[in-house]
C-alpha positions in Angstrom: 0.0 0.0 0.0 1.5 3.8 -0.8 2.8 5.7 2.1 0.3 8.7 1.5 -2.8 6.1 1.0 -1.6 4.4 4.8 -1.4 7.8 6.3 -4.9 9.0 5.2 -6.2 5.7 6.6 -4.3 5.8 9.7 -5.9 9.5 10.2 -9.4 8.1 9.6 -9.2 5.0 11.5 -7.9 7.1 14.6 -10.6 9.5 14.1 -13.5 7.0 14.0 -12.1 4.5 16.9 -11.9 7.7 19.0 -15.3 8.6 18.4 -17.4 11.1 16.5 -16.8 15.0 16.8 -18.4 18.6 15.4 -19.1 22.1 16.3 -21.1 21.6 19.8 -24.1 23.5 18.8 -26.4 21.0 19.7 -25.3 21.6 23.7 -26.7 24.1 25.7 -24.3 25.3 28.9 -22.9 22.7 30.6 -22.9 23.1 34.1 -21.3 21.6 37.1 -23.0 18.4 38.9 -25.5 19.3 40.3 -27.8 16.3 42.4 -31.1 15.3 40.9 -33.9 15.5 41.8 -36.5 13.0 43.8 -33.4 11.1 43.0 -32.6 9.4 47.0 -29.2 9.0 48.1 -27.5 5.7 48.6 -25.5 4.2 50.9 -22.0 3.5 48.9 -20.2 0.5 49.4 -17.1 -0.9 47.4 -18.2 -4.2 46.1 -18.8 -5.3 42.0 -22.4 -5.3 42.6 -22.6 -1.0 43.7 -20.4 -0.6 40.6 -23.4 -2.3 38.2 -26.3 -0.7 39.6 -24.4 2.6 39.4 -24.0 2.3 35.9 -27.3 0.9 35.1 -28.9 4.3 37.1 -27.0 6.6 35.2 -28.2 4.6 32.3 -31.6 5.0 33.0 -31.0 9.5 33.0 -30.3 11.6 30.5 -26.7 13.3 30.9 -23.9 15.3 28.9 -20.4 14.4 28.7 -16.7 15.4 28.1 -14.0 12.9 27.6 -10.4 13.3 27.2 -7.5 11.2 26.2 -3.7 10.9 27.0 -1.1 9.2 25.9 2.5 9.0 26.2 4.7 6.9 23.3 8.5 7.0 24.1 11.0 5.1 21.6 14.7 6.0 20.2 13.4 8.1 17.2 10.3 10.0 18.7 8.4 10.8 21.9 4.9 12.0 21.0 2.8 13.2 24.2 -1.2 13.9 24.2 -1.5 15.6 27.9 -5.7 15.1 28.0 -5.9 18.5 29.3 -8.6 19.1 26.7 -11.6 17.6 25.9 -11.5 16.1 22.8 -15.0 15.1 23.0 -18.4 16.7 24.3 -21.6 15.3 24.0 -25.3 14.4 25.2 -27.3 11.5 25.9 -31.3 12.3 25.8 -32.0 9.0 27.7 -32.6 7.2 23.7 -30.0 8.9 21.5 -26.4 9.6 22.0 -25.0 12.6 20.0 -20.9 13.3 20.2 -18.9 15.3 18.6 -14.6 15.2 18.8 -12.2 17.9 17.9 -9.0 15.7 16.9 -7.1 18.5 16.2 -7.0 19.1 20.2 -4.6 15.7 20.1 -2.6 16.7 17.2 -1.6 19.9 18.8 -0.4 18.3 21.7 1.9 15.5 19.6 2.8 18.3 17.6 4.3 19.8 20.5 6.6 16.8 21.4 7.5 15.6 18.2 8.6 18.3 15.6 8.1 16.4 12.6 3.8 16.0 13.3 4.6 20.0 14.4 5.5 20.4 10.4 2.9 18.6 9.0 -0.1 20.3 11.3 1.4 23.6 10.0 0.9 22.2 6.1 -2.9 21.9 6.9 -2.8 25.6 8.0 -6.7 26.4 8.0 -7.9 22.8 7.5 -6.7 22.7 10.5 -10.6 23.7 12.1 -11.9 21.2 9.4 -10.4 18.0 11.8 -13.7 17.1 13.6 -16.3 14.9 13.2 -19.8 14.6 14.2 -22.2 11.2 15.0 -25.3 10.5 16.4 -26.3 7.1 17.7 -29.8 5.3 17.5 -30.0 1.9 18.4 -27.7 0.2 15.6 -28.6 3.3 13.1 -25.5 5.7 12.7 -25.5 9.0 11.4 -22.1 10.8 10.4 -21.1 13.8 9.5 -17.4 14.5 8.8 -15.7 18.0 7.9 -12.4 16.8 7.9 -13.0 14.3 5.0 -12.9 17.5 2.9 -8.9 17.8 3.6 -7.4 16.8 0.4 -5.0 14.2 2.1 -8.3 12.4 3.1 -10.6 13.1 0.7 -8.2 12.0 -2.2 -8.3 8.7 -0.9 -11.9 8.2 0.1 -14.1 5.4 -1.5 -18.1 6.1 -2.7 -20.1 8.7 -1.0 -17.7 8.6 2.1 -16.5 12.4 0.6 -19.8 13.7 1.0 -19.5 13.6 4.4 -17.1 16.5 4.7 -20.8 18.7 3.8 -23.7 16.4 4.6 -24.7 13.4 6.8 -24.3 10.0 6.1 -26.5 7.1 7.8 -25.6 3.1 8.0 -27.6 0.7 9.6 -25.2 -1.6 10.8 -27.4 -4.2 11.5 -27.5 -4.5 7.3 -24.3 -5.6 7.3 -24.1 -8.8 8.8 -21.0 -10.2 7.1 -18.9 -7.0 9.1 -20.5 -7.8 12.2 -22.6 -5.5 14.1 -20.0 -5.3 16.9 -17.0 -5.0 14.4 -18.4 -1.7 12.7 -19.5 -0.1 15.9 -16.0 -0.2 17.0 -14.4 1.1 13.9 -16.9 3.6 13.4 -17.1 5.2 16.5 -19.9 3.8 18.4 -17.3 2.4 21.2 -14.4 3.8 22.2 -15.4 7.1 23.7 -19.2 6.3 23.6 -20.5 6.6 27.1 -23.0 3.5 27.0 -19.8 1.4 26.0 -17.5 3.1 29.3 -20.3 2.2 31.2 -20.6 -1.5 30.2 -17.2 -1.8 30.8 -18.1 -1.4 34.6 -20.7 -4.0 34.2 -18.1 -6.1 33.4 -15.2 -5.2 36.2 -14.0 -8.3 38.9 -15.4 -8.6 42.1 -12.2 -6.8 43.7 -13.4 -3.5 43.6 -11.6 -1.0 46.4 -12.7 2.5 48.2 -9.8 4.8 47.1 -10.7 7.7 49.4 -13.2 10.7 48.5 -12.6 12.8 45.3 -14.4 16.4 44.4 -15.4 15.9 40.6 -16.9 18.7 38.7 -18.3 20.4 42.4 -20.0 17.2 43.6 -18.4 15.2 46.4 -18.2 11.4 45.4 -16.2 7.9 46.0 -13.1 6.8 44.2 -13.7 3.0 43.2 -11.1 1.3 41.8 -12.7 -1.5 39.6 -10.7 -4.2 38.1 -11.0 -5.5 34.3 -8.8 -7.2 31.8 -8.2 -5.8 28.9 -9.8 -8.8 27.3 -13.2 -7.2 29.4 -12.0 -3.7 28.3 -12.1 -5.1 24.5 -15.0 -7.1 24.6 -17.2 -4.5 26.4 -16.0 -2.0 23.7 -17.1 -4.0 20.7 -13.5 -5.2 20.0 -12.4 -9.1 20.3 -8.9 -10.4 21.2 -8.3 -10.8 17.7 -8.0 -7.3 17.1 -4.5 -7.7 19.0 -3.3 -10.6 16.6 -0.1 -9.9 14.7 0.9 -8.0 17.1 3.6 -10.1 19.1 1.3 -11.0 22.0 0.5 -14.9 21.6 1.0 -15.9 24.8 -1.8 -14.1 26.3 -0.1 -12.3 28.8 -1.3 -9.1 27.7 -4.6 -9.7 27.4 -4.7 -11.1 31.0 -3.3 -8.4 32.2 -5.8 -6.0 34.8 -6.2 -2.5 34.7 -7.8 -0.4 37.6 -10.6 1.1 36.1 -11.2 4.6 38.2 -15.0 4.9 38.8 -15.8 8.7 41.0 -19.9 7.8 42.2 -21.7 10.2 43.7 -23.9 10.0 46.9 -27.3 9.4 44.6 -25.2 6.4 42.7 -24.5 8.3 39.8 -21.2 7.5 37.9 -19.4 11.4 37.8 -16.3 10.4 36.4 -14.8 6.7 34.3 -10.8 7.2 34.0 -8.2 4.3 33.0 -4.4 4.6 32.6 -2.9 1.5 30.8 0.7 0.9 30.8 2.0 -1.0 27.3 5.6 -0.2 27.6 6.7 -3.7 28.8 5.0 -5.5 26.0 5.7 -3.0 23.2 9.7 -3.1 24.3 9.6 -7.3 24.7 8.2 -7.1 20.4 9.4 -4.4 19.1 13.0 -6.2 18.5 11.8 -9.2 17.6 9.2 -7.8 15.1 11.1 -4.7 14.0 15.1 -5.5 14.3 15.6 -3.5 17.3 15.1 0.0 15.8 13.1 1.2 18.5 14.8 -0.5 21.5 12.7 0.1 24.9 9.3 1.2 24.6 7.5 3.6 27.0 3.4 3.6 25.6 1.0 4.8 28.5 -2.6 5.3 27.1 -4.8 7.3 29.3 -9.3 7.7 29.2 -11.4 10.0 31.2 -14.7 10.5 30.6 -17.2 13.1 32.6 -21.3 12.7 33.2 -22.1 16.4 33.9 -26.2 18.0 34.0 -28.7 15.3 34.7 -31.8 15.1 33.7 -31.2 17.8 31.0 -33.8 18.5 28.5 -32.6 18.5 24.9 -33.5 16.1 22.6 -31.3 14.3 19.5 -33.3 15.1 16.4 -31.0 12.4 13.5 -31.0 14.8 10.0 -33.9 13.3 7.8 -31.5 13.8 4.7 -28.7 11.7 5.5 -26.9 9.6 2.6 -26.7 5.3 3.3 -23.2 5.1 3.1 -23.5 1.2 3.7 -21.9 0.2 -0.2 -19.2 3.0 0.7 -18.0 1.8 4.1 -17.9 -1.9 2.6 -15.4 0.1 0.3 -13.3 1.5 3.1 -13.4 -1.7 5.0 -11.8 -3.2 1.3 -9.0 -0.8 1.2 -8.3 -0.8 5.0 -7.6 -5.0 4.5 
């Protein structure tokens, strides 16, 4: 495959496993956390089964959110840093839709700030710059997409079927049509894991029966608990959409990754409402024990730290998620970029 067509694809598939992004007009003003009401408080306790019924409560309300990522990849050649001091996602959840919207250009200004050569090529894009977001909303196993950034000639040069008119109009795909991608396989690579907050929170339905009080945390004004909930990143993957097999090629056959637990962070409040999901994962060891096997030694050890938090702010807001009634099927496309991608 040509070195410009991998890059536009690496772009896009970063950009839809991170989630879907826009302008935020949909939002009103999100405010801090305030408690909701005829809502009773709970009595919190640190045990697997307080960590479910949170995250089937919060569920059952509608709520906005923010997420931000970090991540931290350290070899010989390059160290590229994405702090997560911004969100690169806001949304809102209207208790049947979920509409989110990610500014990726929030990440590549922090990697371009560690590594000067992404620092050149974010200056190329000059004003495309404002055209790296993306916009979805979620209905059940109906997607709707709206994409500015696939009208940046690096992308939109190497875009199959109606997939370009999404830089200017909506696109819809019923991934339940697609049986032979898998309704689970499409959600992931389109978006509808990853940052999606009904994914985080199955993730906690899916935690081990360890879970610990880690001590009282203020979160957006509202007191809560500090949980730490473990999961495998097998659960993480799973719970996401994603299967083992996603990892395969990738030097880890003997499991030991996959097996390996990560503290998820869960902040609850005293009505049982999640607050805040966060997760650090450290890859370092793994991607150092590979990398000279699978690529001659050139990057030698390996720091890769990959960091999620994601923030339920305002519920029992009001808006609702209208999907546009003039969106494209982009089905025949996507079974085009899925082609290419291969």
């Amino acid at each position: 495959m040509p070195h410009r067509r991998l890059t536009s694809l690496i772009i896009a598939a970063l950009c839809l496993l991170a989630g879907a992004c826009g302008d935020g007009s949909i939002l009103g003003d999100t405010t801090t956390g305030a408690p909701v009401d005829g809502l009773p408080a709970v009595d919190l306790e640190a045990s697997q089964q307080f960590v479910l019924a949170s995250a089937d409560r919060t569920t059952a309300l509608p709520y906005r959110f923010e997420a931000s990522l970090s991540m931290v990849i350290d070899v010989d050649i390059m160290r590229i840093e994405v702090d997560g001091d911004e969100p690169v996602m806001r949304g809102t959840f209207d208790g049947e839709r979920t509409w989110m919207h990610m500014d990726i250009g929030v990440m590549f200004e922090d990697m371009a700030e560690s590594e000067p050569m992404l620092g050149s090529m974010l200056d190329e894009l000059g004003a495309a710059r404002d055209m790296l977001v993306m916009e979805a909303i979620l209905d059940d196993t109906v997607m709707y997409i709206h994409a500015p950034m696939f009208g940046i000639p690096l992308l939109s040069s190497e875009l199959p079927g109606d997939l370009g008119y999404l830089a200017h109009g909506w696109g819809r795909v019923d991934l339940a049509s697609l049986p032979q991608f898998g309704i689970d396989d499409l959600s992931s690579m389109t978006g509808a894991s990853g940052l999606d907050p009904s994914a985080v929170l199955d993730i906690l339905r899916s935690v081990g029966v360890d879970v610990r009080d880690d001590g009282s945390e203020r979160v957006n004004g509202v007191d809560t608990t500090r949980l730490l909930a473990p999961a495998t990143l097998t659960q993480l993957l799973e719970a996401q959409g994603g299967t083992s097999g996603m990892l395969d090629g990738f030097g880890f056959d003997d499991g030991s990754l996959l097996d390996t637990t990560v503290d998820i962070v869960v902040n609850i409040d005293g009505q049982g409402l999640v607050r805040r999901v966060s997760y650090d994962i450290d890859l370092g060891e793994w991607m150092s024990a590979m990398a000279p096997a699978e690529m001659g030694g050139l990057f030698g050890d390996v720091e890769m730290r990959i960091g999620m938090e994601l923030d339920f702010l305002d519920y029992g807001h009001t808006e609702v998620v209208l999907p546009p009634s003039d969106a494209r099927d982009i089905g025949p496309a996507l079974r085009g970029l899925f082609s290419l991608a291969a």
